[in-house]
C-alpha positions, 0 to 999 in steps of 0.5 A, a space after each residue: 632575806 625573802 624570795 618572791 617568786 612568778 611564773 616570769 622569774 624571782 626577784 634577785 637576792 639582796 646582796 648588800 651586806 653592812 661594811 664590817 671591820 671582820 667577817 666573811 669575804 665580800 666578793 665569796 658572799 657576792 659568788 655564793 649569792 650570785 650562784 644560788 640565784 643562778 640555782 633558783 632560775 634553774 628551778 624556776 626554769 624547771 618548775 615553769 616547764 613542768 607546769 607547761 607540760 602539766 597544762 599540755 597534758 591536761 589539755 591533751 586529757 581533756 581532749 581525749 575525754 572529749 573524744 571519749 566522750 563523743 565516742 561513748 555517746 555515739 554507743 550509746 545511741 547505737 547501743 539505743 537503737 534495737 538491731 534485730 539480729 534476724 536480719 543482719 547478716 552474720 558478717 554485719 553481726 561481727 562487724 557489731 560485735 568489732 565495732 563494740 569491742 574497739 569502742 571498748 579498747 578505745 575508751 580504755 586506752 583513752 582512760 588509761 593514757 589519761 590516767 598515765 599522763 594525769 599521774 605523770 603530770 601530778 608525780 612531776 608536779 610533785 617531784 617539782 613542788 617538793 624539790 621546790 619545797 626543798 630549795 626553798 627549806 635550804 634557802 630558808 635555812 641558808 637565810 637563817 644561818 646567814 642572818 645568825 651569823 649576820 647578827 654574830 658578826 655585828 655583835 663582834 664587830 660591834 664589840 670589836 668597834 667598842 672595845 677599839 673605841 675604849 682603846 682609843 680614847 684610852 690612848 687619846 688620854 694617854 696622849 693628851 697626858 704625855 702632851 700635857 707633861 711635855 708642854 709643861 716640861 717644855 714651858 719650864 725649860 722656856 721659862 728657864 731659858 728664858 730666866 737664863 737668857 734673861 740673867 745673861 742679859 741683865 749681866 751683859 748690860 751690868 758689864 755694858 754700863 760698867 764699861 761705860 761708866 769706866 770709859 766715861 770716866 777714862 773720857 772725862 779724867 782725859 779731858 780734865 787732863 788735857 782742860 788743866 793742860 791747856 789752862 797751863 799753856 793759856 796761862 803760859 801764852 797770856 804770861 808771855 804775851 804780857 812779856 811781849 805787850 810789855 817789851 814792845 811798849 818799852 821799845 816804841 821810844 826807841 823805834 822813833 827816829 832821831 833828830 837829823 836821821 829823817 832828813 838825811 834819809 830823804 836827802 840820800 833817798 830818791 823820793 818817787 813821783 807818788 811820794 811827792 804827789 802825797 806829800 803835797 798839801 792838800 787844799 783847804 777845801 778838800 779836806 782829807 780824811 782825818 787821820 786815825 791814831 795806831 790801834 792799840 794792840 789788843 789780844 787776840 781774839 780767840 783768847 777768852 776776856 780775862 776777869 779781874 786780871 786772871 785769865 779765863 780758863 779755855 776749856 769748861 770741866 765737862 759734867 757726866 750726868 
């Protein structure tokens, strides 16, 4: 740090400091630093005043060597012009000879105060220019303690800064290995989760299609059963229903009334008017519709055709594939 200094004032101390992870305390730096500027305008003010005085004196030196001066040439040219002491009287030669002495006085005291003022002003300027010298060696020597311990600190904090920088890259790669180990751990614990959910799965679908399979073929023994069934009932009901076909056919001769029996049944009958009107003959120009023979019964229709005499089976055997 420099200080340049003027008769105004000094330019204010650099009080920024780099930032540093150790070292002094900013704000005692800033205190310190604040104080000794406050120090400097002091003896600024201090020097600035002296040099003043200086001037005043110097000033009030040259105006008494002026007036000395006046005073020594105006005695010399007395002193030039002969006074012829035959004719002056004895009260005019003392007055000369007072007159000659003050001069003297004057002209010494004159001397005497310029010299006293001139060494007063040049001790003070020097009381002020070495104590000057002085704040100015002990800033110097300040400002080199401060850069020396500057630089010690940034050498430190430097060595510091590295040293934590190697520290934590150290431990970043620690880290990284242990993330490492544990995202491999953790793949292997998945894929042997994932291996055991896996093999549970194929298991449970093992056992879903075993159950299936049994059910399937529960299902499809049950209905073979309940097909045999049923072809034994259909083969039953197409034996009876023959049975039937037979007896029924065997009993139509005797459903048919005999001789004698359907004229007295009409005769013992009243034969209503509608009876009569449809008994009538009908015209030979309007004939009627001619008449239908009986159906033949036939098996009913929600009995499969038979083939070849054998009944159809009523239920196909269903196929698993």
């Amino acid at each position: 740090m420099t200080i340049t200094e003027s008769r105004s004032g000094v330019l204010p101390v650099r009080t920024e400091f780099t930032f540093a992870w150790r070292g002094y305390d900013r704000e005692r730096v800033k205190s310190y630093v604040r104080a000794v500027e406050e120090e400097i305008r002091l003896l600024t003010a201090d020097r600035d005043s002296a040099a003043d005085t200086a001037e005043r004196l110097a000033v009030e030196l040259d105006a008494v060597r002026g007036e000395n001066d006046a005073l020594r040439a105006r005695l010399e040219r007395v002193s030039r012009s002969p006074i012829e002491t035959d004719g002056l009287s004895e009260r005019l030669l003392r007055m000369v000879d007072l007159a000659h002495e003050e001069a003297g006085e004057i002209v010494e005291n004159a001397r005497t105060i310029a010299e006293q003022s001139w060494a007063a002003a040049h001790e003070a300027a020097e009381r002020l220019r070495s104590r000057y010298d002085r704040m100015l060696a002990e800033l110097d020597e300040r400002r080199a303690q401060m850069e020396t311990e500057h630089r010690e600190l940034m050498a430190r904090a430097q060595a510091d800064a590295e040293a934590m920088t190697k520290q934590a890259e150290r431990r970043r790669r620690e880290l990284d290995e242990q993330a490492a180990r544990r995202r491999q751990e953790a793949e292997r614990e998945f894929t042997a989760a994932m291996a055991g959910r896996r093999e549970e799965t194929v298991r449970l679908i093992e056992e879903r299609e075993t159950a299936a399979k049994a059910k399937a073929e529960r299902l499809l023994a049950d209905a073979t059963a309940r097909a045999r069934e049923s072809e034994e009932l259909r083969r039953r009901i197409a034996a009876e229903l023959r049975t039937a076909r037979q007896v029924l056919t065997e009993a139509i001769p005797f459903t048919e009334p005999l001789e004698g029996e359907d004229e007295a049944l009409r005769a013992a009958a009243p034969v209503p008017a509608s009876a009569v009107q449809a008994a009538e003959p009908v015209p030979a120009s309007e004939p009627g519709p001619p008449l239908r023979p009986s159906p033949t019964p036939r098996p009913p229709a929600d009995l499969p055709a038979q083939r070849d005499g054998a009944p159809a089976p009523l239920i196909q055997p269903v196929r698993l594939r």
